[in-house]
N, C-alpha and C positions, 0 to 999 in steps of 0.2 A: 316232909313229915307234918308241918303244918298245917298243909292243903289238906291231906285226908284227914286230921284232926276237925279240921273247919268243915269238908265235907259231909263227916259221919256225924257230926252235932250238927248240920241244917237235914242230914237224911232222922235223924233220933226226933228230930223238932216237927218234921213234915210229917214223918208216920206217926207216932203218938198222936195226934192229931187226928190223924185218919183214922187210927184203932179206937180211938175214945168215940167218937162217929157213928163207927159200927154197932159198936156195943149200945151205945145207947137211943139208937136210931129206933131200935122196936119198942121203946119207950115216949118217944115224942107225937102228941096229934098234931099232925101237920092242919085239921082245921080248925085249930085255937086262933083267938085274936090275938093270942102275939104274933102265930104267923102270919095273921092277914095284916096285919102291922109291918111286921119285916117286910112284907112283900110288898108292901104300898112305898115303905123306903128305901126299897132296890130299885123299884119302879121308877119314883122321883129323883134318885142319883142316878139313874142312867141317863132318865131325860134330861137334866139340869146340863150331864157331861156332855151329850151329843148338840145344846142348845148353845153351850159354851163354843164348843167347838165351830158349831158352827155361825156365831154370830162373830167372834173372836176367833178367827182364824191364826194358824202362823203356816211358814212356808208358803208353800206352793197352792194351797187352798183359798189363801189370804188373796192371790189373784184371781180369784173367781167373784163375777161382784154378787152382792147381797143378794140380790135380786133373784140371782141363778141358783144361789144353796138353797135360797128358802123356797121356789117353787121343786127344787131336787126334793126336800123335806116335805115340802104340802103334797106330793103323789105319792110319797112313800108312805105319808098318812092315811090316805084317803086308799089306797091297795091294803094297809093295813085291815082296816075298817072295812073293804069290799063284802057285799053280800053275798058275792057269789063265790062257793070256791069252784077252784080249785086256786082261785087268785086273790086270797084274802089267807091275812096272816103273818106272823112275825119274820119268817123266812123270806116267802116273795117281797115283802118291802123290802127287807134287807136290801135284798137283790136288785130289786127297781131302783133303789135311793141309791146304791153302789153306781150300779151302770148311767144311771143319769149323771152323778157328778162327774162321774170320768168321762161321761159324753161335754159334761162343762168343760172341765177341763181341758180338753184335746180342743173344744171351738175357744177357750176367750186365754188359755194360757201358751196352746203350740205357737211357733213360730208361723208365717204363713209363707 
């Protein structure tokens, strides 16, 4: 009986939330400077978390040397930034910097 007590107050917590959202979403300019604000410090906490992560490893990543995250990172930057697409952009980097490190990974962490 707990559980669905505890359930139904984090689902009461999570939709209210969502319903407030809605309702007042047709009221917000998304081109205000608080958004370009918010959106420069979502910007900055993602980068900080991924520079973290990757400077400051733990696990399995942590055997990759430095060397090899930060060139994984300098391609996925530079495919970011490409001029041409259809290979520029926040997805293909993804993509690029994913597959490179697990290309690290498999040459400086597998067994041989």
């Amino acid at each position: 009986m707990n559980e669905l007590i505890l359930v139904l107050a984090a689902a009461l917590g999570t939709y209210s939330w969502r319903f407030l959202g809605v309702v007042l979403s047709g009221r917000i300019r998304t081109d205000s400077e608080f958004f370009q604000w918010i959106s420069c410090v979502t910007y900055a906490m993602v980068a900080g978390l991924v520079l973290r992560i990757v400077i400051l490893p733990v696990g399995l990543l942590a055997q990759i040397p430095l060397f090899a995250r930060l060139v994984c990172i300098g391609v996925a930057l530079v495919v970011m930034v490409w001029p041409y697409r259809p290979f520029r952009g926040l997805v293909p980097a993804i993509l690029v910097g994913a597959v490179l490190m697990v290309g690290a990974g498999l040459h400086f962490v597998a067994p041989a």
